[in-house]
PDB file of N, CA, C and O in Angstrom, chain B, residues numbered from 101:
ATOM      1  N   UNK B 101       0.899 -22.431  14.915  1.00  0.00           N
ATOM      2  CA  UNK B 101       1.182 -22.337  16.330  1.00  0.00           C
ATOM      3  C   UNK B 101       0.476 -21.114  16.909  1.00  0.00           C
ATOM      4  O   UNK B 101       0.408 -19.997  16.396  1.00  0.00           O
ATOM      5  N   UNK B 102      -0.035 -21.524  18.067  1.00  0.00           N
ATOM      6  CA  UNK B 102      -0.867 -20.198  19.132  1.00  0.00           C
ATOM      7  C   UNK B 102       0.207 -19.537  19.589  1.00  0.00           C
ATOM      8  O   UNK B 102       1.268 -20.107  19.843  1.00  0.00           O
ATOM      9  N   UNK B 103      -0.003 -18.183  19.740  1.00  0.00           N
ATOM     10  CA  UNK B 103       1.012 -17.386  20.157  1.00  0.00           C
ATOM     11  C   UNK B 103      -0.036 -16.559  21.201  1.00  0.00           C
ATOM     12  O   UNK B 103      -1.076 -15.991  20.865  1.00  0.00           O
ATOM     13  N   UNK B 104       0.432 -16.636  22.314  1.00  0.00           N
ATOM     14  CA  UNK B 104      -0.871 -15.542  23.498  1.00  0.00           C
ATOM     15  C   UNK B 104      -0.062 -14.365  23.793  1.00  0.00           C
ATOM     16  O   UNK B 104       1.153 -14.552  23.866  1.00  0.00           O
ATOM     17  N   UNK B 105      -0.529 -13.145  23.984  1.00  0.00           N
ATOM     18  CA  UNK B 105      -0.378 -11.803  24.637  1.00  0.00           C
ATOM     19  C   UNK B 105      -1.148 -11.418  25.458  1.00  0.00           C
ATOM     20  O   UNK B 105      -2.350 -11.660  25.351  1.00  0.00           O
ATOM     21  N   UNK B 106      -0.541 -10.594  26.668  1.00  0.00           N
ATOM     22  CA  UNK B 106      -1.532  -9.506  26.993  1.00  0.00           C
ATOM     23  C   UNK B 106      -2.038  -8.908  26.293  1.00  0.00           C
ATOM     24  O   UNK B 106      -1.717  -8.752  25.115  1.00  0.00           O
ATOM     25  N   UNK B 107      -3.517  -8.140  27.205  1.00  0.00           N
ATOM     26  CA  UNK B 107      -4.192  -7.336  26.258  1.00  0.00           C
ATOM     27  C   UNK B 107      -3.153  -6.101  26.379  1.00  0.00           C
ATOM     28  O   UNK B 107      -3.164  -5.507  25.301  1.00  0.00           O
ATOM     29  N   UNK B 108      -2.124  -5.404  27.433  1.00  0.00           N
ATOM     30  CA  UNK B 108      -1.467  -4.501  27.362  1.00  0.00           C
ATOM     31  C   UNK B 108      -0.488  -4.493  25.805  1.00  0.00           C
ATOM     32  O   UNK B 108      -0.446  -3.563  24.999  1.00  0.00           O
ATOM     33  N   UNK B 109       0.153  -5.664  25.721  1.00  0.00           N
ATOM     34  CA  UNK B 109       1.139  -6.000  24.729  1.00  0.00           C
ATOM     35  C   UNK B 109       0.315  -5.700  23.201  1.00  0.00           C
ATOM     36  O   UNK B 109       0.733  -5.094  22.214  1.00  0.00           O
ATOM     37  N   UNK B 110      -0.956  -6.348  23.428  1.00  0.00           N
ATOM     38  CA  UNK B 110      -1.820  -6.606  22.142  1.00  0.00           C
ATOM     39  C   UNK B 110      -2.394  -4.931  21.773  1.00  0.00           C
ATOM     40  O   UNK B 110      -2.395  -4.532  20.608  1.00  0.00           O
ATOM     41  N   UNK B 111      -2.836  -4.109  22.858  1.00  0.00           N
ATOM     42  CA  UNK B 111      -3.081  -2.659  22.296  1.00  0.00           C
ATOM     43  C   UNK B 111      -1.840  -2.273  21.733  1.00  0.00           C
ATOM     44  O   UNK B 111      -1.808  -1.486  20.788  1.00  0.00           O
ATOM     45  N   UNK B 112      -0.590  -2.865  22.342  1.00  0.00           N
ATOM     46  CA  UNK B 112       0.798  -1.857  21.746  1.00  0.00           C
ATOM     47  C   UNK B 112       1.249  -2.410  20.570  1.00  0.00           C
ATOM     48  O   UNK B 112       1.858  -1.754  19.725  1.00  0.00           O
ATOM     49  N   UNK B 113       0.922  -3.864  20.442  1.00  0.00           N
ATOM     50  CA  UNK B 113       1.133  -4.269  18.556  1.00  0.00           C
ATOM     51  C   UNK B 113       0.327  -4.796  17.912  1.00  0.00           C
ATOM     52  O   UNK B 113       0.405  -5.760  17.151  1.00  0.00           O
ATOM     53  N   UNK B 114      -0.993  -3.779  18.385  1.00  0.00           N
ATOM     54  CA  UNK B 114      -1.995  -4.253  17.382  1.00  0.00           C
ATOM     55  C   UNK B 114      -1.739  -4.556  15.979  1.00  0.00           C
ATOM     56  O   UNK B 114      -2.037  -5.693  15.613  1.00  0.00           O
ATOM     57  N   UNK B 115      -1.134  -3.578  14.942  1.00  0.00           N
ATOM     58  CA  UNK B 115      -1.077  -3.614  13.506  1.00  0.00           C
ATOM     59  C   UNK B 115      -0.413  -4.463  13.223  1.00  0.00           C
ATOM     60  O   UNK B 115      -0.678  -4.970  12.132  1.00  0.00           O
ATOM     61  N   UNK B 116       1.142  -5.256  14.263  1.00  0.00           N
ATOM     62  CA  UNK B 116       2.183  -6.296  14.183  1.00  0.00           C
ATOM     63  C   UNK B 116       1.069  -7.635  14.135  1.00  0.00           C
ATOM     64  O   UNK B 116       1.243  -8.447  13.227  1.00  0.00           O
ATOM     65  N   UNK B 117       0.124  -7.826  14.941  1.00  0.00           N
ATOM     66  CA  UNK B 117      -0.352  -8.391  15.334  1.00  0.00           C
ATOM     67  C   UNK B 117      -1.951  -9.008  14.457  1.00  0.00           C
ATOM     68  O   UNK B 117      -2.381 -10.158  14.542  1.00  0.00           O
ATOM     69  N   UNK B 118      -2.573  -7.892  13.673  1.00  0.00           N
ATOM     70  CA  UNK B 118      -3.562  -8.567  12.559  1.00  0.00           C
ATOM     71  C   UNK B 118      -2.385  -9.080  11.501  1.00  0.00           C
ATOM     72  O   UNK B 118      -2.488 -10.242  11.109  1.00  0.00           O
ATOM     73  N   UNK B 119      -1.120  -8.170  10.950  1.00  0.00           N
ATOM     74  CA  UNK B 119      -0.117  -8.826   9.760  1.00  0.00           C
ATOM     75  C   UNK B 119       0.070 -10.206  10.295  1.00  0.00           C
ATOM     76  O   UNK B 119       0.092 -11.088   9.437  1.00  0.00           O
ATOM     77  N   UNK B 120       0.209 -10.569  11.525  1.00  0.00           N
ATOM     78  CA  UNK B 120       0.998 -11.782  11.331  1.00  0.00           C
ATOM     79  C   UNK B 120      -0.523 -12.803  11.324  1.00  0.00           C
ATOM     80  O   UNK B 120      -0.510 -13.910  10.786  1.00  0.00           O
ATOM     81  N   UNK B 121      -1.969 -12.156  12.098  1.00  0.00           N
ATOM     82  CA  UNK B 121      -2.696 -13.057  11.913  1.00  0.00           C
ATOM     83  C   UNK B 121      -3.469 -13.709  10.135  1.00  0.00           C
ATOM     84  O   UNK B 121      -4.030 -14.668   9.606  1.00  0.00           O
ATOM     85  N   UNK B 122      -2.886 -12.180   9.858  1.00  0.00           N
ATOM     86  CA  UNK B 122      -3.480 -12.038   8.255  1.00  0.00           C
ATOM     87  C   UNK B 122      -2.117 -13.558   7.368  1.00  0.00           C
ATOM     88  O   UNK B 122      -2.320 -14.161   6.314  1.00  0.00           O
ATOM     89  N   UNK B 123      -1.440 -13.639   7.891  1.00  0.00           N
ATOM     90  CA  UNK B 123      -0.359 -14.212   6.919  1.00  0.00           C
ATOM     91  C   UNK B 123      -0.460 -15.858   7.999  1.00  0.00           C
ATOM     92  O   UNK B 123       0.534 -16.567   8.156  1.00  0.00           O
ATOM     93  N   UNK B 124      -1.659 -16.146   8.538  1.00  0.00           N
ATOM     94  CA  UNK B 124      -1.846 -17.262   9.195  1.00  0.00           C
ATOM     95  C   UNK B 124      -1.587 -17.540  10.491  1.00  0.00           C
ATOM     96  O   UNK B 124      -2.001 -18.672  10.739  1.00  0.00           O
ATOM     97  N   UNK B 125      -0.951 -16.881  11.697  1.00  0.00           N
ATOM     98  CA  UNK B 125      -0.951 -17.328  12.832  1.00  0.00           C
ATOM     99  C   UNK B 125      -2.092 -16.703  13.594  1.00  0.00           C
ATOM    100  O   UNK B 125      -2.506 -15.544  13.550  1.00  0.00           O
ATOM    101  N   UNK B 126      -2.573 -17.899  14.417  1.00  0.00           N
ATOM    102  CA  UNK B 126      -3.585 -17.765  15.466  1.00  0.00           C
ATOM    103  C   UNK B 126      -2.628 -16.938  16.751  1.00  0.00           C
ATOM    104  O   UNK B 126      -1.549 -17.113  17.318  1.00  0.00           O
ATOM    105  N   UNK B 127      -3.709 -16.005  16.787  1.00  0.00           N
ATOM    106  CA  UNK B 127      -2.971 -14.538  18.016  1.00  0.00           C
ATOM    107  C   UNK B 127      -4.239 -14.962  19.149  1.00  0.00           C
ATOM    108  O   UNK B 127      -5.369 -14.704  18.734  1.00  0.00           O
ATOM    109  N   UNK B 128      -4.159 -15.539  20.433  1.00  0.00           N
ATOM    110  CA  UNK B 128      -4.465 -15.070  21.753  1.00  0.00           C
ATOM    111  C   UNK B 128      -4.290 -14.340  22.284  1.00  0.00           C
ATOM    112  O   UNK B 128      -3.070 -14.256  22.429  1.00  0.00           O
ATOM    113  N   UNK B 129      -5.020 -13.251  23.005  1.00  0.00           N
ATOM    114  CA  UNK B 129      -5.396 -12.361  23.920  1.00  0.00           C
ATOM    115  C   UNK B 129      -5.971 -12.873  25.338  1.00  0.00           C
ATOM    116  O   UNK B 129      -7.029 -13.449  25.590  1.00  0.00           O
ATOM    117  N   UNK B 130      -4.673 -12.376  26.372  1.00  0.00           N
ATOM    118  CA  UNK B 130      -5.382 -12.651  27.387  1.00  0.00           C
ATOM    119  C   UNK B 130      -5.311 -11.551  28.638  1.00  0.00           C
ATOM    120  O   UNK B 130      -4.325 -10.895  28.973  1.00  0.00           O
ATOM    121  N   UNK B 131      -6.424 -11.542  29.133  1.00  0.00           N
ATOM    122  CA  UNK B 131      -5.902 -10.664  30.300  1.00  0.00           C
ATOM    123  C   UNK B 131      -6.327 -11.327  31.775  1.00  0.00           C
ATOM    124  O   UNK B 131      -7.193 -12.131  32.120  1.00  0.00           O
ATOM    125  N   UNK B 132      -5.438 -10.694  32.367  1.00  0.00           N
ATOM    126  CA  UNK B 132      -4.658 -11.299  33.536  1.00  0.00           C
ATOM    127  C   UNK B 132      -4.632 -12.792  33.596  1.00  0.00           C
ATOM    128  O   UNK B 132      -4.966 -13.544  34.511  1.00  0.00           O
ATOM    129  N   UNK B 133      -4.095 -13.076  32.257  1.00  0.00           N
ATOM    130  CA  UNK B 133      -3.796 -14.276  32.362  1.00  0.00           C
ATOM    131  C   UNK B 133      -4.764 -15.482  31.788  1.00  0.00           C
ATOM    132  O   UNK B 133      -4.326 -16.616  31.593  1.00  0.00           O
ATOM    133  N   UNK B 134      -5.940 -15.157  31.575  1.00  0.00           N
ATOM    134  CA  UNK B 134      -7.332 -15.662  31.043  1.00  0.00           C
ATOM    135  C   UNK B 134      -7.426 -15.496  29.705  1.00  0.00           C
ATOM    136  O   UNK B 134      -7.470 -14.344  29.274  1.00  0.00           O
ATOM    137  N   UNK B 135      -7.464 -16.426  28.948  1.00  0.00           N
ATOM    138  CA  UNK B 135      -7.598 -15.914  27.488  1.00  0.00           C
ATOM    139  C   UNK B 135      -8.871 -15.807  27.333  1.00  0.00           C
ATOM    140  O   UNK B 135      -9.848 -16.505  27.605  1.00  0.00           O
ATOM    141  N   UNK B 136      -8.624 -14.470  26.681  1.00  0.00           N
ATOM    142  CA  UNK B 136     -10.756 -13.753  26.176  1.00  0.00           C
ATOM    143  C   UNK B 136     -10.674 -13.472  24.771  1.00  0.00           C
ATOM    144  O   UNK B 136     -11.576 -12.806  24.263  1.00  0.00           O
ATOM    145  N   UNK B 137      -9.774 -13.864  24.113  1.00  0.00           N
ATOM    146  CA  UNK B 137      -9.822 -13.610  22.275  1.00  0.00           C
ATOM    147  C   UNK B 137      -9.135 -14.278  21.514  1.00  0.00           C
ATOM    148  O   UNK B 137      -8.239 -15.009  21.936  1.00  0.00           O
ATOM    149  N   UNK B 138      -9.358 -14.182  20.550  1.00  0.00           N
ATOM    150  CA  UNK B 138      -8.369 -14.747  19.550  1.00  0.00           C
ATOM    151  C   UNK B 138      -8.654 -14.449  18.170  1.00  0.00           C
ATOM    152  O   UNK B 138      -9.718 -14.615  17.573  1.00  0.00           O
ATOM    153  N   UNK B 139      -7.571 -13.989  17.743  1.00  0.00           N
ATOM    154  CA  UNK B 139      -7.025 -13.155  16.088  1.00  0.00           C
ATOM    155  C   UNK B 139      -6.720 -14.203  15.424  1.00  0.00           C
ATOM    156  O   UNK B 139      -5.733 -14.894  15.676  1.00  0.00           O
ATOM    157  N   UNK B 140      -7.565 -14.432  14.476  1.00  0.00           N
ATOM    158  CA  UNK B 140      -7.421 -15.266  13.428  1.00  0.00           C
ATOM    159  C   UNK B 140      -7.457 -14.632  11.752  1.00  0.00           C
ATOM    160  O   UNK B 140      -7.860 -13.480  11.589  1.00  0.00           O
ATOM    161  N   UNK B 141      -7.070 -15.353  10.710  1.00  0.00           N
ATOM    162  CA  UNK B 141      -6.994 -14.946   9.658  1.00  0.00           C
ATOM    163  C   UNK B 141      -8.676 -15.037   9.214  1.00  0.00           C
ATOM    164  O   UNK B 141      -9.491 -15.913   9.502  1.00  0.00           O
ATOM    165  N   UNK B 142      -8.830 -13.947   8.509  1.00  0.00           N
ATOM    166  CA  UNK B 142     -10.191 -14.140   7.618  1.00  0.00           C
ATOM    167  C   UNK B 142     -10.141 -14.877   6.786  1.00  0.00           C
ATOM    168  O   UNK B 142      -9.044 -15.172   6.311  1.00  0.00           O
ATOM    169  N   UNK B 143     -11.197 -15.384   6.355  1.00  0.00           N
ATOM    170  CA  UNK B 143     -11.772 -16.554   5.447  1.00  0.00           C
ATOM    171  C   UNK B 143     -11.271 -15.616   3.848  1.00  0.00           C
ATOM    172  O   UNK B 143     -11.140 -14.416   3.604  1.00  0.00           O
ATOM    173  N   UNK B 144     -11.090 -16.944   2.973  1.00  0.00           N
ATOM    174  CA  UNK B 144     -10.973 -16.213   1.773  1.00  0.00           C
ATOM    175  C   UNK B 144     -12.189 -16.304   0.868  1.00  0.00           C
ATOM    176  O   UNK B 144     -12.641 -17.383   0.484  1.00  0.00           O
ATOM    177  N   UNK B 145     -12.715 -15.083   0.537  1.00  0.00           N
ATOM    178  CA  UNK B 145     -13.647 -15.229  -0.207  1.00  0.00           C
ATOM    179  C   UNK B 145     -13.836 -15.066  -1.846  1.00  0.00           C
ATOM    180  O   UNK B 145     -13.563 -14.028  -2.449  1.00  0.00           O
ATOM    181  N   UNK B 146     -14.260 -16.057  -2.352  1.00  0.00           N
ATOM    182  CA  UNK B 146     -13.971 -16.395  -3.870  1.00  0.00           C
ATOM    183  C   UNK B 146     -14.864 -15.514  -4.029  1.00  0.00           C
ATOM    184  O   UNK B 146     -15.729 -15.231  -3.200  1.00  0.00           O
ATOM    185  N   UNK B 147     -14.655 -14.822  -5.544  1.00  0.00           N
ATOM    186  CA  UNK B 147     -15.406 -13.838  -5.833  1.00  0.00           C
ATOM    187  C   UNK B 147     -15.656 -14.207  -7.565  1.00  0.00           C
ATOM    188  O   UNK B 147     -14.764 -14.358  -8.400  1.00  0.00           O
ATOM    189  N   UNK B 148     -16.886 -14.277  -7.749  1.00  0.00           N
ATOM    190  CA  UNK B 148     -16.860 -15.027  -9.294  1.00  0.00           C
ATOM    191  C   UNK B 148     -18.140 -14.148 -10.000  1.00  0.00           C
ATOM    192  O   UNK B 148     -18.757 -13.311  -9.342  1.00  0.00           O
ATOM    193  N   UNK B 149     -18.433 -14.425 -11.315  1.00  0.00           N
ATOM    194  CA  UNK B 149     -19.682 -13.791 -11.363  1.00  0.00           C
ATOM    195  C   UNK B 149     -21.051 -14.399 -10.790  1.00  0.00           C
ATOM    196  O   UNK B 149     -21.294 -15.578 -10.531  1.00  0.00           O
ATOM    197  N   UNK B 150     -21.767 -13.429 -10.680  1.00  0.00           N
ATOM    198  CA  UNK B 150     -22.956 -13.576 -10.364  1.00  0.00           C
ATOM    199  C   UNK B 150     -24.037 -14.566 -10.564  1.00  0.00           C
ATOM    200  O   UNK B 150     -24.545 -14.496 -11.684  1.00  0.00           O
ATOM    201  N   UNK B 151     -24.478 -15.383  -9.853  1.00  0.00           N
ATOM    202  CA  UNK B 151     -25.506 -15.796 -10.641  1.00  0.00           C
ATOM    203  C   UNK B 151     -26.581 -16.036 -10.287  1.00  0.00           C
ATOM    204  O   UNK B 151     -26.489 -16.293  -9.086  1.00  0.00           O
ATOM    205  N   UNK B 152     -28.046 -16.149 -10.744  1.00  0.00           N
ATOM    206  CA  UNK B 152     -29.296 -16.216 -10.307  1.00  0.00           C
ATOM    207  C   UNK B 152     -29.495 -16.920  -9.306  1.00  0.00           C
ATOM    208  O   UNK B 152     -29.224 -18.117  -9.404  1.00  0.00           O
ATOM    209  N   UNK B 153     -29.974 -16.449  -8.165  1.00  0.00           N
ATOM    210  CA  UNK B 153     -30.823 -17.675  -7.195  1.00  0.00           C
ATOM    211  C   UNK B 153     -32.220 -18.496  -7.510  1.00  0.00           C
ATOM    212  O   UNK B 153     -32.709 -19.453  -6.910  1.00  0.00           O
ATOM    213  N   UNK B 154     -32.563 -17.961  -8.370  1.00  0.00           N
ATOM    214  CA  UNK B 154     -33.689 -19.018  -8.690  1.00  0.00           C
ATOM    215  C   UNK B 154     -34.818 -18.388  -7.686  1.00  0.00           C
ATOM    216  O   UNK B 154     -35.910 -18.905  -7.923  1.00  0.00           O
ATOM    217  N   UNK B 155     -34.877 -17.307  -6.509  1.00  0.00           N
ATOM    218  CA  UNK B 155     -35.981 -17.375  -5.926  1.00  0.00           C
ATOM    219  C   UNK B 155     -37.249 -16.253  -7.010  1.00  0.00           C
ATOM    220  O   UNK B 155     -38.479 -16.207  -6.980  1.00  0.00           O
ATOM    221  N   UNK B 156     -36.388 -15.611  -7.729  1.00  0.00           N
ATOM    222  CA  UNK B 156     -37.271 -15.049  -8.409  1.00  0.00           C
ATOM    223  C   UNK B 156     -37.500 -15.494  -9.933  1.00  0.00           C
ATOM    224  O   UNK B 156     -37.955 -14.826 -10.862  1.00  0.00           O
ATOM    225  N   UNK B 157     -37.103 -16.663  -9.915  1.00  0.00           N
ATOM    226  CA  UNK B 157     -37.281 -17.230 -11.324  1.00  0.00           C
ATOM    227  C   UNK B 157     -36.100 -17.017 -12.495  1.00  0.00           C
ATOM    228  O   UNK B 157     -35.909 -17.833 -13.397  1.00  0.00           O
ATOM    229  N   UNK B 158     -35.647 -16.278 -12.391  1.00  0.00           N
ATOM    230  CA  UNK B 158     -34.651 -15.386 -12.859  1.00  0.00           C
ATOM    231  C   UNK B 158     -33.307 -16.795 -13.611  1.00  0.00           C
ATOM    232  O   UNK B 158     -32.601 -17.563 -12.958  1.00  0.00           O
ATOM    233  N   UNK B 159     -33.415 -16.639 -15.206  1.00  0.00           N
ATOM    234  CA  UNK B 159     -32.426 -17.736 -15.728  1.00  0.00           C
ATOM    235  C   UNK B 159     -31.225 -17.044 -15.683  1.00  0.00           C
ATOM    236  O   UNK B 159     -30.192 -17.580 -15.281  1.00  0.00           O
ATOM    237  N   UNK B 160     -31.288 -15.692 -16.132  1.00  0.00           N
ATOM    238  CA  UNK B 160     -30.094 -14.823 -16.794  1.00  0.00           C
ATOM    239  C   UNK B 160     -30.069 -14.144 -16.745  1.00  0.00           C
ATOM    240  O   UNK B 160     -30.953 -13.631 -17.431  1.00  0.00           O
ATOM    241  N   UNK B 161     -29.257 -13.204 -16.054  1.00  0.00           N
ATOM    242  CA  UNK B 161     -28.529 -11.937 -15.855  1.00  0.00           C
ATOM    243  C   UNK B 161     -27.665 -11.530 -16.608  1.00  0.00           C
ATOM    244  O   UNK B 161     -26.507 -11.924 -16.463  1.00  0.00           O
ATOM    245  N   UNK B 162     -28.085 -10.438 -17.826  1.00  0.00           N
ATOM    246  CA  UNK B 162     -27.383  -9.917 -18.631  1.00  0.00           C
ATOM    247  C   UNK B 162     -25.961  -8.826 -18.531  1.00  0.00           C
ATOM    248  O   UNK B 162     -26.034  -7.697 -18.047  1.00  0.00           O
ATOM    249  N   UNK B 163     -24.780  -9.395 -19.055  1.00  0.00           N
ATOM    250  CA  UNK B 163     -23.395  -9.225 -18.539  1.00  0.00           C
ATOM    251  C   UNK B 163     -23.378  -7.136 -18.870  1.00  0.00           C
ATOM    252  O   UNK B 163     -22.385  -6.417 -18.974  1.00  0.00           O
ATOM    253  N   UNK B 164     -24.825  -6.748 -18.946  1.00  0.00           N
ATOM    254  CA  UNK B 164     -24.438  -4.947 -19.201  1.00  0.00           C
ATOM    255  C   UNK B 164     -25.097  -4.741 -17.444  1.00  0.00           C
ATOM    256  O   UNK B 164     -24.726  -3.780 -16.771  1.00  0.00           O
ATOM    257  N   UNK B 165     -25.854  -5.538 -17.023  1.00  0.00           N
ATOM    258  CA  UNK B 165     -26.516  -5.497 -16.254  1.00  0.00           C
ATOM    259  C   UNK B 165     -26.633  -4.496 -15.235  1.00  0.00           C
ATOM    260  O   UNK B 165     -27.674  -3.889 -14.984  1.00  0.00           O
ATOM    261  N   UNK B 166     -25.300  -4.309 -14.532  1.00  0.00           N
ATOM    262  CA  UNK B 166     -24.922  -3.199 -13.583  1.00  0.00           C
ATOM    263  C   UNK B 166     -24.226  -2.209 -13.908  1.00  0.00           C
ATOM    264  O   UNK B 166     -23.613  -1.583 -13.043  1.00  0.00           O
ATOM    265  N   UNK B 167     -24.174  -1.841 -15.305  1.00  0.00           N
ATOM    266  CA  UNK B 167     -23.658  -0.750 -16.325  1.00  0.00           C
ATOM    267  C   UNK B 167     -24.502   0.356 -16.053  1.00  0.00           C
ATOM    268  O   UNK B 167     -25.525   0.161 -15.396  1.00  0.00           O
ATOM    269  N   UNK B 168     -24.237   1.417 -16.439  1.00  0.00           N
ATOM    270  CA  UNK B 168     -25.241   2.907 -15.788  1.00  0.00           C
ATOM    271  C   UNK B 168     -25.979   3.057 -17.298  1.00  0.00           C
ATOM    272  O   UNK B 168     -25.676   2.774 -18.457  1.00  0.00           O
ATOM    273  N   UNK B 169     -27.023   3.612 -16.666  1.00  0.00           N
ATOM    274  CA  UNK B 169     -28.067   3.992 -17.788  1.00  0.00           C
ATOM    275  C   UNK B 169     -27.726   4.593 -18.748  1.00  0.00           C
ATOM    276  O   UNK B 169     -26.541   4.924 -18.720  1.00  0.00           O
ATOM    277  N   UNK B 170     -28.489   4.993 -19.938  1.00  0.00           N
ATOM    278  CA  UNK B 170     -28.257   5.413 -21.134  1.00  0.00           C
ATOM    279  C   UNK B 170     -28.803   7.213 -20.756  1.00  0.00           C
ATOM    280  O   UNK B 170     -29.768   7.384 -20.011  1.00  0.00           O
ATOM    281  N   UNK B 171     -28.117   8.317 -21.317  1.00  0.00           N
ATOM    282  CA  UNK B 171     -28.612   9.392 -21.052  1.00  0.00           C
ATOM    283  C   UNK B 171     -30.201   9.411 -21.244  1.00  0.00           C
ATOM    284  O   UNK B 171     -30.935   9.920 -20.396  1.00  0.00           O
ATOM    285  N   UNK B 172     -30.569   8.957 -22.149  1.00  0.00           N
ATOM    286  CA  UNK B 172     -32.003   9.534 -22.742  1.00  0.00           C
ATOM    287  C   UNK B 172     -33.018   8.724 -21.690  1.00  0.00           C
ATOM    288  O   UNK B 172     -34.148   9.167 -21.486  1.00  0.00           O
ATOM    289  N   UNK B 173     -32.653   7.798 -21.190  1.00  0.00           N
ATOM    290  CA  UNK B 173     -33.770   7.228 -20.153  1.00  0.00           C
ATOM    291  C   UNK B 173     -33.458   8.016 -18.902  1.00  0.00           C
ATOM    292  O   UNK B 173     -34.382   8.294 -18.138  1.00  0.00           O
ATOM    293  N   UNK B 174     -31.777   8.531 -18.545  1.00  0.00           N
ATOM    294  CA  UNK B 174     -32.168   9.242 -17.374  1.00  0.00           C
ATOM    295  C   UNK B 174     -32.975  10.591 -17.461  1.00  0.00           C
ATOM    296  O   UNK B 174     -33.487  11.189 -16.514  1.00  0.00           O
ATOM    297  N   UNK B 175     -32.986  10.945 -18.774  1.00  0.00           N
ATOM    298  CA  UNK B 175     -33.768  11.947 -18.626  1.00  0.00           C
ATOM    299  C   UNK B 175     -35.089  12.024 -18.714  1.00  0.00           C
ATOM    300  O   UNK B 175     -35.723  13.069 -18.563  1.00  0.00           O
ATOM    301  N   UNK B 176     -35.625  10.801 -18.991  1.00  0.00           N
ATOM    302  CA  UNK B 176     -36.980  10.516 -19.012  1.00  0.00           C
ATOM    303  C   UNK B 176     -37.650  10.646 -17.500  1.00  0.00           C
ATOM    304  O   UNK B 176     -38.849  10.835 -17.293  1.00  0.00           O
ATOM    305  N   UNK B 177     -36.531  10.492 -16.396  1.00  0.00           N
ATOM    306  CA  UNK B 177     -36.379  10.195 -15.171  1.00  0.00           C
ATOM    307  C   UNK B 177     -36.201  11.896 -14.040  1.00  0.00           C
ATOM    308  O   UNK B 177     -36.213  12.284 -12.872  1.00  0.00           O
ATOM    309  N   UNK B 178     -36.044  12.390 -15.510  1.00  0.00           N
ATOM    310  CA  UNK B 178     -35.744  13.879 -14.486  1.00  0.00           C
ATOM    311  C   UNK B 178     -34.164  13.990 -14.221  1.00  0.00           C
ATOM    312  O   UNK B 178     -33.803  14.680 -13.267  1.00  0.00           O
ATOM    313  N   UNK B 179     -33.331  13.431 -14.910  1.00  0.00           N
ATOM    314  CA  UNK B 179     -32.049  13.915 -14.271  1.00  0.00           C
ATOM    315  C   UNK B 179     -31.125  13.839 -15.037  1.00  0.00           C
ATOM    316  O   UNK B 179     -30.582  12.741 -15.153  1.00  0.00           O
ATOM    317  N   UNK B 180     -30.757  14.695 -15.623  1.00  0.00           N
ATOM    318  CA  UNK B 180     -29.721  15.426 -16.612  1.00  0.00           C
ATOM    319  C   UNK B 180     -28.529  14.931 -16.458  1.00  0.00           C
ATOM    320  O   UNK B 180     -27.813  15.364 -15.554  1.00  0.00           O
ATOM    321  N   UNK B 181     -28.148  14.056 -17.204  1.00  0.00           N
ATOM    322  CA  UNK B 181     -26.363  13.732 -17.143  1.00  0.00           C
ATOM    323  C   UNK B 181     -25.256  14.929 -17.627  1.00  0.00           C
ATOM    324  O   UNK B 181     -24.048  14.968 -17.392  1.00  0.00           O
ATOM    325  N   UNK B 182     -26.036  15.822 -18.333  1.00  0.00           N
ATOM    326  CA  UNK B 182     -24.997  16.683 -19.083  1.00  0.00           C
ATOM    327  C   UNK B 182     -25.438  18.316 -18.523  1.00  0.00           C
ATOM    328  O   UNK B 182     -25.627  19.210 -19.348  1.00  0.00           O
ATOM    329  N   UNK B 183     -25.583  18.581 -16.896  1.00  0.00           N
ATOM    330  CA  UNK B 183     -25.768  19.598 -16.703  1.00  0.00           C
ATOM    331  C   UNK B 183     -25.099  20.923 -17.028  1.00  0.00           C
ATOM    332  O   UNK B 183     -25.596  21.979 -16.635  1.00  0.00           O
TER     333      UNK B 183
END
C-alpha cells in the first residue's frame, strides 16, 4: 500500500520513513499536494563469486586472487612491509 506525505512531514520522519520503505512500503512525497517522489525499497543484490566476462579471454580467476602480495615482491616494488 502507497502511503503519501508532505514534504514538511517527510523532512520530520525521514529515518521513520526509509525503515518502513526499507521493510517494503512504497512512501510518496508530495508537496502542496502534487506528488514529486517516491521512497521505495532497494533492489536486493545477490552477491556471489566472481566470474570472468569473457571480454578479455579470461577462463579463471584464481580463488588467492585479491589476497595482498607476498613481502618479497613488494619489495622488489620499493615498499617495505616491515618498516
Amino acid at each position: 500500500m502507497t502511503k503519501v506525505f508532505n514534504l514538511y512531514e517527510a523532512k520530520n520522519q525521514l529515518s521513520s520513513l526509509v525503515d518502513r520503505a526499507a521493510s517494503g512500503e512504497e512512501i510518496v512525497i508530495a508537496k502542496h499536494g502534487q506528488p514529486m517522489a517516491k521512497l521505495v525499497p532497494m533492489p536486493v543484490v545477490k552477491k556471489g563469486p566472481r566470474k570472468p566476462s569473457g571480454l578479455m579471454k579470461i577462463k579463471w580467476i584464481s580463488p588467492d586472487f585479491d589476497d595482498p602480495l607476498p613481502p618479497e615482491l613488494l619489495k622488489q616494488f620499493g615498499y617495505d612491509p616491515d618498516p
